[in-house]
mmCIF file of the N, C-alpha and C atoms, coordinates in Angstrom:
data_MODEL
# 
_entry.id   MODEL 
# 
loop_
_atom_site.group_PDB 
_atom_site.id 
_atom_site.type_symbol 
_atom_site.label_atom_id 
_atom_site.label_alt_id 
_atom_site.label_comp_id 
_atom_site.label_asym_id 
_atom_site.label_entity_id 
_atom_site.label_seq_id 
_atom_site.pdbx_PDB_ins_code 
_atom_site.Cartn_x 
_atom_site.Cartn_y 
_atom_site.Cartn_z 
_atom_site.occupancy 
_atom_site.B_iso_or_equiv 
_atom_site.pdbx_formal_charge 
_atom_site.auth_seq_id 
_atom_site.auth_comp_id 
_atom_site.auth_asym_id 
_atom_site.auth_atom_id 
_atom_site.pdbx_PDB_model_num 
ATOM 1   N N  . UNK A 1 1  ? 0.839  -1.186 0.000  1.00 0.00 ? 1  UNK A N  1 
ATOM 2   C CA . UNK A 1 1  ? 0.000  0.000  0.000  1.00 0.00 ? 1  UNK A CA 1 
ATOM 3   C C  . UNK A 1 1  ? 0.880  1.244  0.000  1.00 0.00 ? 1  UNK A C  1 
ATOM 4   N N  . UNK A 1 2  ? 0.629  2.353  -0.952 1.00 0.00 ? 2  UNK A N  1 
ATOM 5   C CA . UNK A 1 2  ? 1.057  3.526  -0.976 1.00 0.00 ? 2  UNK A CA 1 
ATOM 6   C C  . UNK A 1 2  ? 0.759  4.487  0.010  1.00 0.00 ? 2  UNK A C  1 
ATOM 7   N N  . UNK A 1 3  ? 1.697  4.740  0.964  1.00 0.00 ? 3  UNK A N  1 
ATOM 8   C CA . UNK A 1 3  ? 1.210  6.420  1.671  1.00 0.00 ? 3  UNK A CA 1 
ATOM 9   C C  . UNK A 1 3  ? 1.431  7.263  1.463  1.00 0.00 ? 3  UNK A C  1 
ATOM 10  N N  . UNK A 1 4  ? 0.529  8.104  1.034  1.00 0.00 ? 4  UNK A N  1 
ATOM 11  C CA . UNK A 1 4  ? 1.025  9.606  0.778  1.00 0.00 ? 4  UNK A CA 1 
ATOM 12  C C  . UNK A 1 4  ? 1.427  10.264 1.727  1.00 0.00 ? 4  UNK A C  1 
ATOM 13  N N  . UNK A 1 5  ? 2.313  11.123 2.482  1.00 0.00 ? 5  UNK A N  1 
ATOM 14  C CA . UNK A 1 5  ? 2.970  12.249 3.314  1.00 0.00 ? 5  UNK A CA 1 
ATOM 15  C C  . UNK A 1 5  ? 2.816  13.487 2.799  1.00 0.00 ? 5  UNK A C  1 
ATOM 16  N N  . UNK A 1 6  ? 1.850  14.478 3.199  1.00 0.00 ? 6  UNK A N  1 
ATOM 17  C CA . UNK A 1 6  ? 2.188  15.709 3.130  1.00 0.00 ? 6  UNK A CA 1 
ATOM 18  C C  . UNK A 1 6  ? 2.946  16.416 4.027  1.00 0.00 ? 6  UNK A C  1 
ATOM 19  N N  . UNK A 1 7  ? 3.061  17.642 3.298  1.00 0.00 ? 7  UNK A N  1 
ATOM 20  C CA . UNK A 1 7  ? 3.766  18.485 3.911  1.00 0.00 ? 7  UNK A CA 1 
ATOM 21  C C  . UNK A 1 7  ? 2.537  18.960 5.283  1.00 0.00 ? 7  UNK A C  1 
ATOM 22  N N  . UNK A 1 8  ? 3.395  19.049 6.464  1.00 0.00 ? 8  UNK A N  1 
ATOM 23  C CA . UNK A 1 8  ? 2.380  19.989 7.736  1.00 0.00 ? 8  UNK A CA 1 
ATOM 24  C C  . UNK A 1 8  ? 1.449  21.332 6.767  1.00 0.00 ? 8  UNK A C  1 
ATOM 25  N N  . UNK A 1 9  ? 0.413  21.696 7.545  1.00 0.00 ? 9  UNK A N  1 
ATOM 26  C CA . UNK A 1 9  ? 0.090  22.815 7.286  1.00 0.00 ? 9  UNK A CA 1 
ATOM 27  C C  . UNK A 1 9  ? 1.155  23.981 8.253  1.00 0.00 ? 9  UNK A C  1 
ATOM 28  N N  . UNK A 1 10 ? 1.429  24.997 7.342  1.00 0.00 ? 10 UNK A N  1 
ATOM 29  C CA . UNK A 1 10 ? 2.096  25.947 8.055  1.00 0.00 ? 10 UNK A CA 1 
ATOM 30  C C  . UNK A 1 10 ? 3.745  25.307 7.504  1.00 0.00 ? 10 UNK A C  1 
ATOM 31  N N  . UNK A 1 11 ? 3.724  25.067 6.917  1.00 0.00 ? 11 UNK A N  1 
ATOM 32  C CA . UNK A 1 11 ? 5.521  25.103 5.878  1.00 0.00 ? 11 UNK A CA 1 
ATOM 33  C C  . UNK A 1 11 ? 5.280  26.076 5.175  1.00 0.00 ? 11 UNK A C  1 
ATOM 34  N N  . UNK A 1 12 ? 6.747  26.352 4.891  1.00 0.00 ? 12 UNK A N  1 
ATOM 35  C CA . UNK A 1 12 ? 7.169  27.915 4.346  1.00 0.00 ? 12 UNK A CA 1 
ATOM 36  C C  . UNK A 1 12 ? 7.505  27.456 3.145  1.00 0.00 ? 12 UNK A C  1 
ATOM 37  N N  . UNK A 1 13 ? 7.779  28.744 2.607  1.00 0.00 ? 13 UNK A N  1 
ATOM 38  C CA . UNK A 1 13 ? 8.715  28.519 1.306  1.00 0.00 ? 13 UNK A CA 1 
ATOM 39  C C  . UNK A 1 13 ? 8.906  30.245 0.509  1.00 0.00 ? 13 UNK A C  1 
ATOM 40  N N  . UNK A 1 14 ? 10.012 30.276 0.231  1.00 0.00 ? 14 UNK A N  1 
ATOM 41  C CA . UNK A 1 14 ? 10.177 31.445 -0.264 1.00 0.00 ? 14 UNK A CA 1 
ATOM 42  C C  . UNK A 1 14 ? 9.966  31.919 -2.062 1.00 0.00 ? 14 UNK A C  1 
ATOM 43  N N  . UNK A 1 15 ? 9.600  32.913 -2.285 1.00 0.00 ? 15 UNK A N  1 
ATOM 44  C CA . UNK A 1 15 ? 10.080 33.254 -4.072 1.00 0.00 ? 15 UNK A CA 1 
ATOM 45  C C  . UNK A 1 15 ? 11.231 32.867 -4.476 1.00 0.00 ? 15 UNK A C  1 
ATOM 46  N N  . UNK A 1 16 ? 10.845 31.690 -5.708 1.00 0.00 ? 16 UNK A N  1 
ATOM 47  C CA . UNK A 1 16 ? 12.230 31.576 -6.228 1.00 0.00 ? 16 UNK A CA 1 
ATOM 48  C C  . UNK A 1 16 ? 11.818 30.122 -5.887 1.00 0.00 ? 16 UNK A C  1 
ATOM 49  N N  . UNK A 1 17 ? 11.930 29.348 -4.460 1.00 0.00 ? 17 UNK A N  1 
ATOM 50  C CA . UNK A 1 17 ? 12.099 28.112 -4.404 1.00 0.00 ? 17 UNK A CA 1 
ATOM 51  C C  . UNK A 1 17 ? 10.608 27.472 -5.546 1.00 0.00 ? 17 UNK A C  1 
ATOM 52  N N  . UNK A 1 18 ? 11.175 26.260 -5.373 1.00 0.00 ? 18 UNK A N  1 
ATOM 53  C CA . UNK A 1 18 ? 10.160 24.529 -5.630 1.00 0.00 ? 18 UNK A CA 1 
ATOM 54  C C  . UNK A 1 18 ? 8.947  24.722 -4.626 1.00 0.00 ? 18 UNK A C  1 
ATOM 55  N N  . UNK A 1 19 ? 7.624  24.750 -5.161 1.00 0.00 ? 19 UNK A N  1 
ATOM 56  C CA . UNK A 1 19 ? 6.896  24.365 -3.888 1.00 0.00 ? 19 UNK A CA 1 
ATOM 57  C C  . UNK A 1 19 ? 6.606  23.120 -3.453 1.00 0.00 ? 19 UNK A C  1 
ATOM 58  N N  . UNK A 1 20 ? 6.755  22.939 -2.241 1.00 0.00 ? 20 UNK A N  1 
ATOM 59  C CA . UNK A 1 20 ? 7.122  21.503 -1.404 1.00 0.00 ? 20 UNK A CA 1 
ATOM 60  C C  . UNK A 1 20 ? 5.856  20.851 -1.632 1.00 0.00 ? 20 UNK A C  1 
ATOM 61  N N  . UNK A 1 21 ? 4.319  21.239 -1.479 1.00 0.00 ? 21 UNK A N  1 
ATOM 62  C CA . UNK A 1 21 ? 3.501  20.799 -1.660 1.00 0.00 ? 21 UNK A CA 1 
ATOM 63  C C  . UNK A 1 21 ? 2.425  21.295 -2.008 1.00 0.00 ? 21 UNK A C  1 
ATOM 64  N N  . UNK A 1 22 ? 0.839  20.541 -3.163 1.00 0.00 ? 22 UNK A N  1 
ATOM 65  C CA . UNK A 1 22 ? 0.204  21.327 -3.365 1.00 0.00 ? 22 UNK A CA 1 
ATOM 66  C C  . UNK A 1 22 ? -0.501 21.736 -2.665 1.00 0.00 ? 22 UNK A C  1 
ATOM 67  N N  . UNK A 1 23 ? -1.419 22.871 -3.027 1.00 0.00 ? 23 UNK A N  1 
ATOM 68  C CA . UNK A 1 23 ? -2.170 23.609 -2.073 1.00 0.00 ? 23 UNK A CA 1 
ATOM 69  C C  . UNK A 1 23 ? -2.585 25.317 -1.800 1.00 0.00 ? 23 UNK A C  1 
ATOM 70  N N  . UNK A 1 24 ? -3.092 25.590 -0.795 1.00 0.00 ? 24 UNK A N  1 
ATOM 71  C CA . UNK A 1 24 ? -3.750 27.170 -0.980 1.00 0.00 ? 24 UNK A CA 1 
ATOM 72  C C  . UNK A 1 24 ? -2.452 27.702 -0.222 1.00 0.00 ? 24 UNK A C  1 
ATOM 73  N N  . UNK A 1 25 ? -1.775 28.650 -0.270 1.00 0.00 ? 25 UNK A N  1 
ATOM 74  C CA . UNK A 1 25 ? -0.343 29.336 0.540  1.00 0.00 ? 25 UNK A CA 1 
ATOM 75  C C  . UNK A 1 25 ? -0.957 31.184 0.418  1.00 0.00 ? 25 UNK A C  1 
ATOM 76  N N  . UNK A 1 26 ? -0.226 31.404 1.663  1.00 0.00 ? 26 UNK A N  1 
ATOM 77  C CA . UNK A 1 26 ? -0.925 32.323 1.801  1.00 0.00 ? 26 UNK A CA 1 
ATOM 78  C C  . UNK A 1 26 ? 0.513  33.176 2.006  1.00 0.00 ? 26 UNK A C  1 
ATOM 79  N N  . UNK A 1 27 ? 0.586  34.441 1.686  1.00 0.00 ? 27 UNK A N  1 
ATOM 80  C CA . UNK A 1 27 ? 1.698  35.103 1.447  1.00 0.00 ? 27 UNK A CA 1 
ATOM 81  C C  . UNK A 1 27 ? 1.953  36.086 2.787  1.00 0.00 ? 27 UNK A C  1 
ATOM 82  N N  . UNK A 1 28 ? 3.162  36.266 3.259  1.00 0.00 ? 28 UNK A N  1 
ATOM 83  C CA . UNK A 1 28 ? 3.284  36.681 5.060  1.00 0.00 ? 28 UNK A CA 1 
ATOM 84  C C  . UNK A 1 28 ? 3.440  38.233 5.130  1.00 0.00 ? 28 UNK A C  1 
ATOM 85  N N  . UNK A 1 29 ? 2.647  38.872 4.059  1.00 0.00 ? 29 UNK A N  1 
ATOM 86  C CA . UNK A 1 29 ? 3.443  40.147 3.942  1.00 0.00 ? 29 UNK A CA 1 
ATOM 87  C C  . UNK A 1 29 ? 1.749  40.880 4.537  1.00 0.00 ? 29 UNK A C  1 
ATOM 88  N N  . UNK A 1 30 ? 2.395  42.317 4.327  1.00 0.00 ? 30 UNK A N  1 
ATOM 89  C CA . UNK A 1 30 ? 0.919  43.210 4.099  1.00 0.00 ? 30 UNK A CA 1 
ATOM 90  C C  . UNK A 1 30 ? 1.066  44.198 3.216  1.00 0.00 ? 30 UNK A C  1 
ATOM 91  N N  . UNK A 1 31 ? -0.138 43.938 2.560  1.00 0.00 ? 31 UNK A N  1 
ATOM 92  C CA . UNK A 1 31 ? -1.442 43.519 2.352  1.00 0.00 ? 31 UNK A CA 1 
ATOM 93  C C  . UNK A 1 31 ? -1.062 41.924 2.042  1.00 0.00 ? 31 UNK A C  1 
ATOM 94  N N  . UNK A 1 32 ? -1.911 41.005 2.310  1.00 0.00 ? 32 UNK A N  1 
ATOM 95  C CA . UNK A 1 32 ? -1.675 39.430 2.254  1.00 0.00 ? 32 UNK A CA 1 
ATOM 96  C C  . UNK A 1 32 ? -2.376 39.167 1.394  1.00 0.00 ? 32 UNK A C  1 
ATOM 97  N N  . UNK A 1 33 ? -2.315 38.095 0.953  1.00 0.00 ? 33 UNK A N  1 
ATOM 98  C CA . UNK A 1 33 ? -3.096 37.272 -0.225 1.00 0.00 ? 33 UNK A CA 1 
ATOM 99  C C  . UNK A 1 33 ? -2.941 35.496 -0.555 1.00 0.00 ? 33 UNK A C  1 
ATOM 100 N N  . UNK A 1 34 ? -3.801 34.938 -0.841 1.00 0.00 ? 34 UNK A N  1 
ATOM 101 C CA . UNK A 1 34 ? -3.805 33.777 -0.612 1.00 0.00 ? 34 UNK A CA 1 
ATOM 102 C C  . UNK A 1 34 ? -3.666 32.969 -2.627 1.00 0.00 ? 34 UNK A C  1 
ATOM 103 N N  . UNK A 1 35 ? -2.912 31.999 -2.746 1.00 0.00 ? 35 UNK A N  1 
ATOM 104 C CA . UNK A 1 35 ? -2.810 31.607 -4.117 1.00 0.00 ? 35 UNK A CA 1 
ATOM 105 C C  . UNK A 1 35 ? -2.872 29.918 -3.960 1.00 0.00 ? 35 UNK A C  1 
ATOM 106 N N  . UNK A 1 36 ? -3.182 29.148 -4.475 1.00 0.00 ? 36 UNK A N  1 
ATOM 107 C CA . UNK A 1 36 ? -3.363 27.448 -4.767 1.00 0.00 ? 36 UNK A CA 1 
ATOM 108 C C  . UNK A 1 36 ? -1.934 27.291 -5.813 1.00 0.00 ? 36 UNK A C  1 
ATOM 109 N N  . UNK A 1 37 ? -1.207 26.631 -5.192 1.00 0.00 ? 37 UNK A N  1 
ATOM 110 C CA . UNK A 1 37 ? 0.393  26.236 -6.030 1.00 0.00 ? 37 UNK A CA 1 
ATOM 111 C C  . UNK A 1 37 ? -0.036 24.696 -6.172 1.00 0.00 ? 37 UNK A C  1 
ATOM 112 N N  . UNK A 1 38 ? 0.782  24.885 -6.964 1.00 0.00 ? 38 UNK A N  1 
ATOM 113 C CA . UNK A 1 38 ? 0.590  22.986 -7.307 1.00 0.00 ? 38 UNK A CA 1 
ATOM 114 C C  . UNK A 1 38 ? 2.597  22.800 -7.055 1.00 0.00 ? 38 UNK A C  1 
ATOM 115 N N  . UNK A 1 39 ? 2.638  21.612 -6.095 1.00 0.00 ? 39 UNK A N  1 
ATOM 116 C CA . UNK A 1 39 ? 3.502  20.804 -5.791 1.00 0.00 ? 39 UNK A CA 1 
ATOM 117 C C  . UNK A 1 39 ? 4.815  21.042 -6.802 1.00 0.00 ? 39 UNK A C  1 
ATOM 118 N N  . UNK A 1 40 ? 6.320  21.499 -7.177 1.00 0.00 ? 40 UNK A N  1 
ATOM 119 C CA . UNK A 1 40 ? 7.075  21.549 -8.008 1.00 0.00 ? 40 UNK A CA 1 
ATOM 120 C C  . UNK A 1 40 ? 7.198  22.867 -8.894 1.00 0.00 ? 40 UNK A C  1 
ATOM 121 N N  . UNK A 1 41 ? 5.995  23.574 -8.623 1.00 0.00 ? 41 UNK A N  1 
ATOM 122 C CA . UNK A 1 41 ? 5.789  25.056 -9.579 1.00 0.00 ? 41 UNK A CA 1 
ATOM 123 C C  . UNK A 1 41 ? 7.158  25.782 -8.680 1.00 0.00 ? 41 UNK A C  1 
ATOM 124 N N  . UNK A 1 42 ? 7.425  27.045 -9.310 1.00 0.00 ? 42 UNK A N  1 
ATOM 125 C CA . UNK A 1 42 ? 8.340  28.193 -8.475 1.00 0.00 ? 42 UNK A CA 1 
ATOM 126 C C  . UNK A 1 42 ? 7.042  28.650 -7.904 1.00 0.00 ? 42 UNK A C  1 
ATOM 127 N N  . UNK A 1 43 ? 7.613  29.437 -6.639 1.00 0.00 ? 43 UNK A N  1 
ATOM 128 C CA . UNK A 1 43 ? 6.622  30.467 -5.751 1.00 0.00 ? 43 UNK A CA 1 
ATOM 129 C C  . UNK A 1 43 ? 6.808  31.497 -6.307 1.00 0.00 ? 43 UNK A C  1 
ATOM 130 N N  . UNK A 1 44 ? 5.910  32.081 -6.838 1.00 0.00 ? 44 UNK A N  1 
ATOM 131 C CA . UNK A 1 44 ? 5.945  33.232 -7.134 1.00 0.00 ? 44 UNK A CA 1 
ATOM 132 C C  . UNK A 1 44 ? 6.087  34.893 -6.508 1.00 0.00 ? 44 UNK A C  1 
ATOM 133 N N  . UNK A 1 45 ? 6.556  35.629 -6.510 1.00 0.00 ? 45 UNK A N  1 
ATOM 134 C CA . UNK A 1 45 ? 6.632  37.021 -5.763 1.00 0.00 ? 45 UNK A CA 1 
ATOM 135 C C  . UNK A 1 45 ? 4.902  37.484 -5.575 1.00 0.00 ? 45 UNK A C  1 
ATOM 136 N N  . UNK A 1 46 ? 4.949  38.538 -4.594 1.00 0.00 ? 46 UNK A N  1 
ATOM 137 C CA . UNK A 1 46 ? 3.339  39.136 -4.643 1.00 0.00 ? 46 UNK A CA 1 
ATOM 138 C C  . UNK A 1 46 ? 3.846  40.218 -4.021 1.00 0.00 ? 46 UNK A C  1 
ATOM 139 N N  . UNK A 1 47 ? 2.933  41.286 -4.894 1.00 0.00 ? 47 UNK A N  1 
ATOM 140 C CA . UNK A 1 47 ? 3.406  43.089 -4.845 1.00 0.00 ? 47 UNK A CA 1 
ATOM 141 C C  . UNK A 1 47 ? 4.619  43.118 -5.350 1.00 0.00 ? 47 UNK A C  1 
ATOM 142 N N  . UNK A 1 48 ? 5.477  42.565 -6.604 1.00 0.00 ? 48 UNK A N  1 
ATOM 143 C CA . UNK A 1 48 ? 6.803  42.269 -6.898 1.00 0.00 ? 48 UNK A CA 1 
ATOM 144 C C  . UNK A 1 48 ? 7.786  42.711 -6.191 1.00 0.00 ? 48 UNK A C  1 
ATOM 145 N N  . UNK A 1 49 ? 6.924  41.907 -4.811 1.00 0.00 ? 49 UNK A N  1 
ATOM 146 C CA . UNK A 1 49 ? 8.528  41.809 -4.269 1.00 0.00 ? 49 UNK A CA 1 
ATOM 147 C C  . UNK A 1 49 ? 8.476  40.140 -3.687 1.00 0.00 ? 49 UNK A C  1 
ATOM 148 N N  . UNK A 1 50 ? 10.047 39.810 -2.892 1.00 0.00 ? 50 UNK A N  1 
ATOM 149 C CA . UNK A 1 50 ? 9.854  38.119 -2.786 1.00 0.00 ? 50 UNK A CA 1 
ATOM 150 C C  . UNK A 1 50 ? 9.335  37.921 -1.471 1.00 0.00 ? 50 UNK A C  1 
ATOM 151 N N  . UNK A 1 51 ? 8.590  37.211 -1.012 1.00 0.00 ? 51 UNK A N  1 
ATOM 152 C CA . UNK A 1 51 ? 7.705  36.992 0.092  1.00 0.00 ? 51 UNK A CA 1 
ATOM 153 C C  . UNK A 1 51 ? 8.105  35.613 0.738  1.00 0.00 ? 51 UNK A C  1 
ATOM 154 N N  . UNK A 1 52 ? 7.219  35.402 2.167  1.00 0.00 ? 52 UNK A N  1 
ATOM 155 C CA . UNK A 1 52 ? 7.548  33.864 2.334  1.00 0.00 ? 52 UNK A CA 1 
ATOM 156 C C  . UNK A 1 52 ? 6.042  33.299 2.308  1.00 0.00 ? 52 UNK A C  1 
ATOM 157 N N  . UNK A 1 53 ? 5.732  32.531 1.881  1.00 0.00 ? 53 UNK A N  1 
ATOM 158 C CA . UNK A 1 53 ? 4.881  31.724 1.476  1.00 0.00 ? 53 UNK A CA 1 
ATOM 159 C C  . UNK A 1 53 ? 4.297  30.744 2.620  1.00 0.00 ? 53 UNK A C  1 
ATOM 160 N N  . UNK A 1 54 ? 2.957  30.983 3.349  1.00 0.00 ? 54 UNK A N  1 
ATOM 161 C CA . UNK A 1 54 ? 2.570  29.823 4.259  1.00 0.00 ? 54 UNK A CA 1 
ATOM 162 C C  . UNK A 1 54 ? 2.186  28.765 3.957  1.00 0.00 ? 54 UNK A C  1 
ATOM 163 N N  . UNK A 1 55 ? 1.956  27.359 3.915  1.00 0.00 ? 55 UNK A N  1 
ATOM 164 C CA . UNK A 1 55 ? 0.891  26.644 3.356  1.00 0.00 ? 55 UNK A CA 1 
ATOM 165 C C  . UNK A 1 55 ? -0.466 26.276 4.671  1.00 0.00 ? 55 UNK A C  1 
ATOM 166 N N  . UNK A 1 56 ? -1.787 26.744 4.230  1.00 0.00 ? 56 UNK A N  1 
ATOM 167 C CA . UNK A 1 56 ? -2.463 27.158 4.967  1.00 0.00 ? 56 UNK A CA 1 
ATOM 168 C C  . UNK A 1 56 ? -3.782 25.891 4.399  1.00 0.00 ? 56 UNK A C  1 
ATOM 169 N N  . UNK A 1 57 ? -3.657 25.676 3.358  1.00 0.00 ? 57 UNK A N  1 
ATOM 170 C CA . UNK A 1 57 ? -4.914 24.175 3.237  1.00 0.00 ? 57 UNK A CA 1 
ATOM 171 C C  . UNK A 1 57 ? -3.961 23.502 2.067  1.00 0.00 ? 57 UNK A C  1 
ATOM 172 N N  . UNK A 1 58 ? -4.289 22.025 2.220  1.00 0.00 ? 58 UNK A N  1 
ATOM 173 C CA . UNK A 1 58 ? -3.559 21.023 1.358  1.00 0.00 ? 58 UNK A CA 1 
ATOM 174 C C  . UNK A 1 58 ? -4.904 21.648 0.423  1.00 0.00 ? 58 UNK A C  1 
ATOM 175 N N  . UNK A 1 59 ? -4.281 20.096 -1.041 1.00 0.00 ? 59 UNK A N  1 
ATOM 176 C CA . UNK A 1 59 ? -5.261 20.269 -2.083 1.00 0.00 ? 59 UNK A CA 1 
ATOM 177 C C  . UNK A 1 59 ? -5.992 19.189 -1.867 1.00 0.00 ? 59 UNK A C  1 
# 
């Protein structure tokens, strides 16, 4: 039998990196904003600048 392991809710990840897992991430800055990454994408910047990234619901 296969187990899947996610990542905890509440892993980080910065602009620039791999995202560790999919899901809704919510960005630590202000004004905040929330985006759905899929697993392997780059994190993207928000307000172009680089942010750290929460993960706040799996997919």
């Amino acid at each position: 039998m296969l187990t899947q392991t996610n990542k905890p809710i509440g892993t980080t990840a910065r602009t620039g990196e791999r995202c560790p897992e999919s899901g809704v991430w919510r960005a630590m800055s202000t004004p905040s904003t929330t985006a759905p990454i899929a697993k392997g994408n780059v994190m993207p910047p928000y307000n172009r600048q680089a942010v750290t990234w929460k993960l706040i619901q799996h997919a």
